[in-house]
C-alpha positions as CSV (number, residue, x, y, z in Angstrom):
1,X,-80.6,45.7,70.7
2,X,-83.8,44.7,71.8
3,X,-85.2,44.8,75.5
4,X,-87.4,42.1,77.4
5,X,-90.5,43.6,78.7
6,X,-90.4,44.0,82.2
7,X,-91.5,41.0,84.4
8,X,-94.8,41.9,86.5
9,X,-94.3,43.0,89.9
10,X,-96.9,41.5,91.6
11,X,-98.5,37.7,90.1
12,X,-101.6,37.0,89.1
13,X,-102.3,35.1,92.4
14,X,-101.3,38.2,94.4
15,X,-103.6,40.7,92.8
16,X,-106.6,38.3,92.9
17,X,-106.3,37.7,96.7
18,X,-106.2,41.2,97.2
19,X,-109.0,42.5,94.9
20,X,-111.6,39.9,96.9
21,X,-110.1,41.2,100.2
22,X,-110.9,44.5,99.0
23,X,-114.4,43.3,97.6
24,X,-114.8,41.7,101.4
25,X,-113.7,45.1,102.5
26,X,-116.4,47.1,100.6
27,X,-119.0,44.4,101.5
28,X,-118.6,45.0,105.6
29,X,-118.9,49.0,104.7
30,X,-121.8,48.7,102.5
31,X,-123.3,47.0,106.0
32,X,-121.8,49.3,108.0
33,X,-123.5,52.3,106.1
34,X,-126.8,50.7,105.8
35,X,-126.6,50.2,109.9
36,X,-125.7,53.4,110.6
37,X,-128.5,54.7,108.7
38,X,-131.1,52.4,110.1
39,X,-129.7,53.6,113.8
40,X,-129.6,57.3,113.0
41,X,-132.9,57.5,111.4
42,X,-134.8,55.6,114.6
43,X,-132.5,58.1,116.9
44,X,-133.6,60.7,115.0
45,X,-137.4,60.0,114.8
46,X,-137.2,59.1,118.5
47,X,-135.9,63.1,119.1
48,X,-138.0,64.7,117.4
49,X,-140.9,62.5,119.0
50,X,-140.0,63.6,122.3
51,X,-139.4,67.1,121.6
52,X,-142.9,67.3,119.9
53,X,-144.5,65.9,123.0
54,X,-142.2,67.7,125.0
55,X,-143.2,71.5,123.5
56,X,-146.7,70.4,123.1
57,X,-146.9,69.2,127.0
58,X,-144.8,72.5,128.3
59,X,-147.3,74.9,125.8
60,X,-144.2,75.8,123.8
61,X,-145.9,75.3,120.7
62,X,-143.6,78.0,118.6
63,X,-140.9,75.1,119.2
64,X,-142.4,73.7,116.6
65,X,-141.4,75.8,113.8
66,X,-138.3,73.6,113.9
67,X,-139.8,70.8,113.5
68,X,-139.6,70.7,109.4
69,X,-136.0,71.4,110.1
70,X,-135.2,68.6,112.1
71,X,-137.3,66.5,109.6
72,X,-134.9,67.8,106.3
73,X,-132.0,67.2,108.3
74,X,-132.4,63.6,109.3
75,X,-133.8,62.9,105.7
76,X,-131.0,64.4,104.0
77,X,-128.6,62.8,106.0
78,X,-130.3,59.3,105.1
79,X,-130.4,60.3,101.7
80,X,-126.7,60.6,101.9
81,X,-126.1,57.0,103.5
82,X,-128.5,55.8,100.9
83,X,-126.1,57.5,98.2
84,X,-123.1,56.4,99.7
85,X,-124.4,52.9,100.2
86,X,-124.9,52.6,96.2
87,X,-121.9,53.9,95.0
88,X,-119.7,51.6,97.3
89,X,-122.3,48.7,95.9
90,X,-121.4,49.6,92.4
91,X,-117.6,49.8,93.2
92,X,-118.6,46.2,94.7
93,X,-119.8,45.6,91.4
94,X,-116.9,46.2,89.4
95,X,-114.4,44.3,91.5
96,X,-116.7,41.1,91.3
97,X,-116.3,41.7,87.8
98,X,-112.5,42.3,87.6
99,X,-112.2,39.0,89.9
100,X,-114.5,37.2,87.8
101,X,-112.9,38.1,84.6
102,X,-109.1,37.3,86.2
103,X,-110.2,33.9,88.0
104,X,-112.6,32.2,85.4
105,X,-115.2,31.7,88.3
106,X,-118.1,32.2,88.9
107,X,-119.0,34.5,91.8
108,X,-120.3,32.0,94.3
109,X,-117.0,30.0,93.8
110,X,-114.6,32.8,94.9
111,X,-117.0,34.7,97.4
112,X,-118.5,31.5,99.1
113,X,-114.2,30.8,100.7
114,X,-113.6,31.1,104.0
């Protein structure tokens, strides 16, 4: 007795439409991320600005031992949007391969519908 395989669950169609929506998806946070970063790095340079002229003005000049702190913490942080910025990019990458492979198209094709 031999068995059919199993008919797919989802079609082809169906899996297409959601891997660009994903790829969409990934797109808005890859600019989300990048905002972010852009914002918190100005907010942060803009702190430690005014705190600088701030302990220098009020002759609190041991206030500025912090300073390097301040400095490592805002670059790290950036580093970690930067980070997180490339591997959602590279998972961007893969689905516009995986849609590119399933639909035959070429990116602009599939990515340029509304």
């Amino acid at each position: 007795m031999t068995q059919e395989p199993p008919s797919p669950r989802f079609t082809e169609t169906q899996i297409v439409e959601w891997l660009i929506a994903e790829c969409r998806d990934v797109s808005d946070r890859v600019t989300t991320v990048t905002t972010s970063g852009d914002r918190i790095l100005t907010a942060g340079v803009t702190v430690m600005a005014i705190a600088v002229t701030v302990a220098i003005g009020g002759g609190k000049g041991y206030l500025l031992m912090w300073f390097p702190f301040a400095v490592s913490v805002v670059i790290l942080h950036a580093l970690y949007l930067k980070k997180t910025a490339r591997s959602l990019m590279g998972y961007q990458l893969g689905l516009e391969k995986e849609i590119a492979r399933r639909t035959g198209l070429p990116l602009i094709a599939w990515q340029s519908h509304v």
